[in-house]
N, C-alpha and C positions, 0 to 999 in steps of 0.2 A: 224346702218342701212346701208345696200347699196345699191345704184340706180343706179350703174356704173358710177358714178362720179369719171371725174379724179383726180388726185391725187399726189402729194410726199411725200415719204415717208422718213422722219429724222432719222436718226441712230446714239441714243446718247450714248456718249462713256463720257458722265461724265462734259459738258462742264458747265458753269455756263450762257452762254448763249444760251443752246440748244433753249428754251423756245422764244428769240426772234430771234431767226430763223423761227423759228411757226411764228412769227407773222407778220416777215416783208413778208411771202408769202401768208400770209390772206390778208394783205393790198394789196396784187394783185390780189384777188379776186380767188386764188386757194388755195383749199382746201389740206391740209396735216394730217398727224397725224406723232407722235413721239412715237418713240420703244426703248425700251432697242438695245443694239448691236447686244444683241443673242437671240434676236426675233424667233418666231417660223414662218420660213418662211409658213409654210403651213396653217396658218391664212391668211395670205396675197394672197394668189393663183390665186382668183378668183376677188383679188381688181383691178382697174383701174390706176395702178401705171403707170407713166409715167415718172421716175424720181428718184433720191435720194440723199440726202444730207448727210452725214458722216459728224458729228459733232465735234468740238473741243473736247479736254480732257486734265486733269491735268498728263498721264501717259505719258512714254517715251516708243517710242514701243522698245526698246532696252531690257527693263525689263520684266524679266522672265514672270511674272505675269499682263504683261501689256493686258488690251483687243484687241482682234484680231477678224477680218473675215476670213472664211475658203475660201480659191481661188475660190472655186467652185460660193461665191456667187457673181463676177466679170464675171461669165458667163453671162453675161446678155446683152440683145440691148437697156438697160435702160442706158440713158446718167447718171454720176454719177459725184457729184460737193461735191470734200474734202473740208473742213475747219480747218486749222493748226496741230491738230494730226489723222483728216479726211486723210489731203491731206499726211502725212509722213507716212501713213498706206499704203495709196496707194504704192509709193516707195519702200516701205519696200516687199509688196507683191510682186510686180514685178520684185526685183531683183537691185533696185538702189542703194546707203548706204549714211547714215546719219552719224553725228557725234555729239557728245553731247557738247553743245556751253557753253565755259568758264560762260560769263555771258547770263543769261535770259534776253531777247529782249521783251519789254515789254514798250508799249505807242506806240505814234506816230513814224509815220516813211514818207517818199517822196517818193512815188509811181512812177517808171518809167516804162511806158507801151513797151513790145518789139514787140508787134504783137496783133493788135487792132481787128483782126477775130472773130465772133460768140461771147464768153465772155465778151472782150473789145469791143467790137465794139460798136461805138459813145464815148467811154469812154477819158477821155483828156489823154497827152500823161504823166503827170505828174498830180496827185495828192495824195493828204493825206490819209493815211489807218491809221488802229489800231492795234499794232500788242502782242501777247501774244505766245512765244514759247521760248521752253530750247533747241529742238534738231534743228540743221538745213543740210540740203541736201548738199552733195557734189557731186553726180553722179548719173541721170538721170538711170530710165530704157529705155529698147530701145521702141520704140517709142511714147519716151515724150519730147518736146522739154519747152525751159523756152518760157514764155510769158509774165513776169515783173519780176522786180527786182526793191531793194531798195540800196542806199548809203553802208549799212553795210551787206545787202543779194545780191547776186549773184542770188540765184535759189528761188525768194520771187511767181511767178505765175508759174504752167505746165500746159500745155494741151496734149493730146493723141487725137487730131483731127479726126481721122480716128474711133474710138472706143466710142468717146465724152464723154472721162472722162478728167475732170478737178481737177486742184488742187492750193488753195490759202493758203499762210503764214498766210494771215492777218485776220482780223475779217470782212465781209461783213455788217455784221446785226448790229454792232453798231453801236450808231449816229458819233462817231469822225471817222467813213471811210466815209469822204466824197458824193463818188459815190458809195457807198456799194448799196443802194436799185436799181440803175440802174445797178450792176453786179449780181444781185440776177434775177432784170428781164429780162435781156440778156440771165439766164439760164431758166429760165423757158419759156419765150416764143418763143426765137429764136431759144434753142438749144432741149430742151422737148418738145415744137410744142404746148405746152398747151394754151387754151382758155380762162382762165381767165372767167367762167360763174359763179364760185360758191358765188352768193350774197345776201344779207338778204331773197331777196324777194324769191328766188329759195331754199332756208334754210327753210322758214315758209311751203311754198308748199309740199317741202319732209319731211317734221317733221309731218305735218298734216297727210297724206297719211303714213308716217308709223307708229304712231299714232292708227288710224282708222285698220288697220291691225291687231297690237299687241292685241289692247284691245275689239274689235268688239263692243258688246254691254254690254260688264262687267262696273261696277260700278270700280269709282277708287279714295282714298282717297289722301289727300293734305294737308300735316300740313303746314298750308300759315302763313309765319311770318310780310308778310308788307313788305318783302325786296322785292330788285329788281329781285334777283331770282327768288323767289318761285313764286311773282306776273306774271312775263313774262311765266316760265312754267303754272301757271295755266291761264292764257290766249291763249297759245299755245294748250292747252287741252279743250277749254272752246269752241275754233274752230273748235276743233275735232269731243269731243265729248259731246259737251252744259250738260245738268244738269246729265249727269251722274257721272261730276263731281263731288265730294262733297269736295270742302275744307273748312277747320278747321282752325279757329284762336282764337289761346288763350291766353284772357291775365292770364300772369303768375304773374302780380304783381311787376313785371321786367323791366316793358317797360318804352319809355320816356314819358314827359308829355304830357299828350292830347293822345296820339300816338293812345291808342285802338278806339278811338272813330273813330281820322279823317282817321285810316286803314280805318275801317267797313267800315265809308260813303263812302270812295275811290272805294274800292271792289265792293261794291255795285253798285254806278255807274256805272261799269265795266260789270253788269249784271253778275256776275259770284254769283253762284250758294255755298252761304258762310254759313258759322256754326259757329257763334262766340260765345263764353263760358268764360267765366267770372271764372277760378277758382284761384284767385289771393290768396284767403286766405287757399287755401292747399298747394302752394305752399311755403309760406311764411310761415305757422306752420310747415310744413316740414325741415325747412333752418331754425328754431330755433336754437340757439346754437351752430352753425355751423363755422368755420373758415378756414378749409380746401379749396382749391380754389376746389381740382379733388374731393373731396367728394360734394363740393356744384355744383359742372357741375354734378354726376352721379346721385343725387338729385334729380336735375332739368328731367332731361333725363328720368329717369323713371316715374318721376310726369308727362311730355308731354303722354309717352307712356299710361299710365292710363286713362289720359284724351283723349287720340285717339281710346281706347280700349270699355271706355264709349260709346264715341258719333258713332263707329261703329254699336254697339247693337241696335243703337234707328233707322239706316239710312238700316240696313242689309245686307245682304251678298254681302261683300267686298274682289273682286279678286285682285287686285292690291291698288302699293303703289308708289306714284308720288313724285321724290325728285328735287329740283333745284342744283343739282350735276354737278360742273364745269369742262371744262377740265383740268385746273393746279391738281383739286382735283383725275382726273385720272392718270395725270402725276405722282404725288410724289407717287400714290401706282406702278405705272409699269414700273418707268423710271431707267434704273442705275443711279446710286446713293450710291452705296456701303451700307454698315451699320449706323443705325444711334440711335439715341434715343429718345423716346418720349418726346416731348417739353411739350403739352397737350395735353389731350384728347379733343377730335371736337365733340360740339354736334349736332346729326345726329339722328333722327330717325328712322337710320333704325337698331338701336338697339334694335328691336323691340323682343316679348316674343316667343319661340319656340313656341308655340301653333298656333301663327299669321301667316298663310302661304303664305304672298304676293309674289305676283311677282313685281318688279321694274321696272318705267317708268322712264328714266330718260331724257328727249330732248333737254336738255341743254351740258349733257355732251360731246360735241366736241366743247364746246365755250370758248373764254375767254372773260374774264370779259367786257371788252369794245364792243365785237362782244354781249355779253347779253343786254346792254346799248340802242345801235344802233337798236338791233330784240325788246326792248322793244317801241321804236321811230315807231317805222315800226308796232306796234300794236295797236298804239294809247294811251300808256302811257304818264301823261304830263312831260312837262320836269322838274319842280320839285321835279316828285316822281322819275327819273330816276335817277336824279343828286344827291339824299340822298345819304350819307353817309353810308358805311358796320354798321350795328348792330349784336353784337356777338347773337346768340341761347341762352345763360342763361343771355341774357340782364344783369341789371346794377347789380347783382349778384356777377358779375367779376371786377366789377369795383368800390364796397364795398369793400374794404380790410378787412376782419372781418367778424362778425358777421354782417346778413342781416335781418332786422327788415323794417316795413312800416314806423317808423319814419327814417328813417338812408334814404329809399327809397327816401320819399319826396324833403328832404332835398336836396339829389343829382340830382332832377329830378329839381331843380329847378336851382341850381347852372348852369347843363347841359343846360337848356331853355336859360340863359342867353348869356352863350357861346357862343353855335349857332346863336343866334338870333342879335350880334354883328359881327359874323363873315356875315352874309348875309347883313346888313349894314353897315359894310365895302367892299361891292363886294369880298371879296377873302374866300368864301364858298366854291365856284366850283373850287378856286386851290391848293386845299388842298383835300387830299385822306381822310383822317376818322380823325373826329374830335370831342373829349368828355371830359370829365369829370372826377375825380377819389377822391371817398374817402375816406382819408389813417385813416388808426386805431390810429389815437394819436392826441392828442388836447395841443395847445401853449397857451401859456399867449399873451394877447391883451392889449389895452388902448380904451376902447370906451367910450369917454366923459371926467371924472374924475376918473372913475371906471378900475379896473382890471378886466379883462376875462380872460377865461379860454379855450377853444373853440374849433372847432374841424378845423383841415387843409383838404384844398383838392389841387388837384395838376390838371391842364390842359395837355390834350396832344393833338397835332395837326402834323400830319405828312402827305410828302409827298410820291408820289409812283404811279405806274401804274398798279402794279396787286396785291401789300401786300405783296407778297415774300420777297421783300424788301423797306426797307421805309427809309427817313431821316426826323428830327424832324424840322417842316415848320415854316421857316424865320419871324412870326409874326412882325409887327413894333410895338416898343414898347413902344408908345404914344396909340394904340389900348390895349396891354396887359396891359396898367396902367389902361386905361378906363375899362377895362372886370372885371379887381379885387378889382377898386372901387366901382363896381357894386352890384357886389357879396357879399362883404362883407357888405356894405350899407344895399341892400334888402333880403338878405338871413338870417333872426336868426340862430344863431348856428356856424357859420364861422367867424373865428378872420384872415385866412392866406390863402393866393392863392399862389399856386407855377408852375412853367411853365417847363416841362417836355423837355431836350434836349438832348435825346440817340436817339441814329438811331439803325435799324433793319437792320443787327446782329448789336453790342451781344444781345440787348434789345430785347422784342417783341412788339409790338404796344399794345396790350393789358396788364393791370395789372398783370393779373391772367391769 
């Protein structure tokens, strides 16, 4: 959607933290979006750009095939702010020359400011940065001069003052650069002129109204899982446009314990406009026999689809299809990123049947995860359905190793009950990003009593993280994980063995399957 909201615009060339460059300028309250390099400028034409940020990247612009801008698009009266192979692109355009450094500079570094104007300014004359770079500058185009440097960099900050393009060695956006978030808003507000308006409340407003535009008085459906996505889009729609909404929740037979029930009453209370359907046992005759993780997501996937295809027919004709679709989720389809390979398939429904001719609502998708949290606070969501934990789309499916049965279900639904329900009294629920359950396909011998057992193992996993991209596996104390797996195996029949899961995200994934 666009309201002439202003705007910066990120130009990423491959960095690993393009994504919190997004975020440290949301946290000022202005709005951005992130492009591949070789963006199609004439998308952009009529946006409210005021600004752009050129991203770090793993390339050396020395190399053939390294990504480049074409000079023409430095014609611009948009102040432009590089970051480490941002700012050596710049140089490189203009005419300066680099050199490709023995060793890679990489960590901390001592920030010395040589000229505190516009960028540094307020900024102390010495402090700590982050720094990640192979090539470094030895000569200046003309009219750039240095504006910091470090012990082992001579040319670590440039500015072209007159043109207000800047350029930094170091990382701004992460937390070990000290003043990074106060050189991020030096550029946006002192040097881009920007206002800093874009905030929950002015988000709900223009989502509404464009909302109300898109769909007028068409019907629009909602496969609602209970998460905090789908719940906020379908409240954001529910403002819009009240019971023309129709969303869909279905237990698949999948879910945790209680879950179906206390969604409904949730939903409900919400007054939103709900279709719950109960078809747990097609779904689970379906997943008979089943071990494949991507055959049981494609499964599932089509099982949802059937069931959305159903409950159309009885609700009728349906123009659209409402999905709680993230920004990171726009990102990895349109950001560079080079080549890559499928990890897993995402289940999505909007793998829906050629026959189904929706159009897509999506009004979430310029958010991230924490910016959906906050617009959920701001709709009257309480804080313990905001603060839930991710639930994957083929629910605990993925998190059966094996064959998926309703006894195998129970089992894990219970185990999972316990887990949670010790991490929230212990208080560290909310510091921990997603936390669950897993039941592996192989059962150890036990001692319970006199007796041998035979039994089945599951394994815990808890990890930390701020948007899932990447996760590390969370610090539990482990006088609680002794308590969690005397628990389990105590009131769970069926488990003789708890195991506590410690890979972090890469190489691992947070989920099983």
């Amino acid at each position: 959607m666009n309201f002439s909201k202003e705007m910066i615009l990120i130009l990423d060339f491959g960095s690993q933290y393009t994504q919190l460059i997004a975020r440290r300028v949301r946290e000022a309250n202005v709005y951005c979006e992130i492009v591949p390099y070789n963006f199609d400028r004439n998308k952009y034409r009529d946006k409210n750009i005021r600004g752009y940020i050129l991203s770090g990247g793993p390339s050396s612009v020395s190399e053939p095939d390294a990504p480049r801008l074409a000079s023409s698009f430095f014609e611009t009266d948009k102040p432009i702010l590089g970051i480490c192979y941002g700012m050596q692109l710049l140089v490189d355009i203009f005419g300066g020359k680099l050199i490709k450094s023995e060793n890679r500079e990489y960590g901390r570094a001592k920030l010395t400011v040589l000229n505190d104007r516009e960028l540094f300014s307020g900024i102390p004359s010495l402090s700590q940065v982050w720094m990640s770079h192979g090539d470094s500058i030895v000569e200046l185009p003309v009219g750039f001069e240095v504006i910091a440097s470090t012990d082992t960099l001579k040319i670590a900050a440039i500015a072209d003052f007159e043109r207000k393009f800047f350029g930094v060695q170091f990382h701004p956006e992460v937390h070990h650069t000290v003043e990074g978030k106060a050189i991020i808003h030096n550029f946006l507000f002192d040097i881009c002129r920007l206002k800093g308006n874009w905030t929950t409340e002015s988000f709900i407003t223009q989502s509404i109204a464009a909302i109300k535009e898109q769909v007028g008085e068409a019907k629009v459906l909602l496969g609602i899982s209970g998460g905090v996505d789908s719940t906020v889009t379908a409240l954001l729609l529910h403002k819009a446009i009240g019971n023309n909404l129709h969303a869909v929740f279905v237990n698949n037979g999948l879910l945790r314990l209680h879950e179906f029930e206390q969604v409904v009453e949730m939903l409900q209370s919400l007054h939103i406009n709900l279709r719950a359907v109960d078809a747990s046992r097609m779904f689970l005759k379906r997943l008979k026999g089943i071990t494949d993780p991507e055959q049981k997501r494609k499964i599932i996937g089509k099982s949802f689809i059937d069931v959305f295809e159903e409950e159309t027919q009885k609700i009728g004709e349906i123009d659209f299809l409402a999905q709680g679709t993230l920004y990171p989720d726009v990102i990895e389809s349109t950001s560079f990123k080079g080549p890559s390979a499928t990890i897993k398939s995402h289940h999505n429904v909007g793998g829906l049947k050629k026959g189904m001719k929706f159009k897509l609502v999506e009004p979430l998708r310029e958010l991230f995860k924490d910016e959906v949290r906050k617009l959920g606070r701001k709709l009257g969501l309480p804080d313990e359905f905001i603060n839930r934990h991710p639930f994957p789309g083929p629910g605990l499916a993925v998190r059966i190793l094996g064959e998926v049965t309703k006894e195998r279900c129970d089992l894990l639904r219970q185990v999972d009950a316990i887990f949670i329900e010790e991490l929230h009294r212990n208080n560290i629920y909310n510091d921990i990003w997603q936390a669950f359950a897993v039941l592996l396909p192989i059962n150890a011998v036990g001692v319970m009593g006199d007796e041998r057992t035979y039994e089945n193992v599951v394994a815990l996993r808890a990890v930390t993280s701020v948007d899932g991209m990447t996760a590390d596996w969370a610090r539990i104390d482990d006088t609680i994980l002794a308590h969690i797996s005397n628990r389990i195996i105590r009131n769970v029949k069926g488990v003789n063995r708890v195991t506590y899961d410690i890979s972090s995200k890469p190489p691992a994934t947070i989920e099983w399957e």
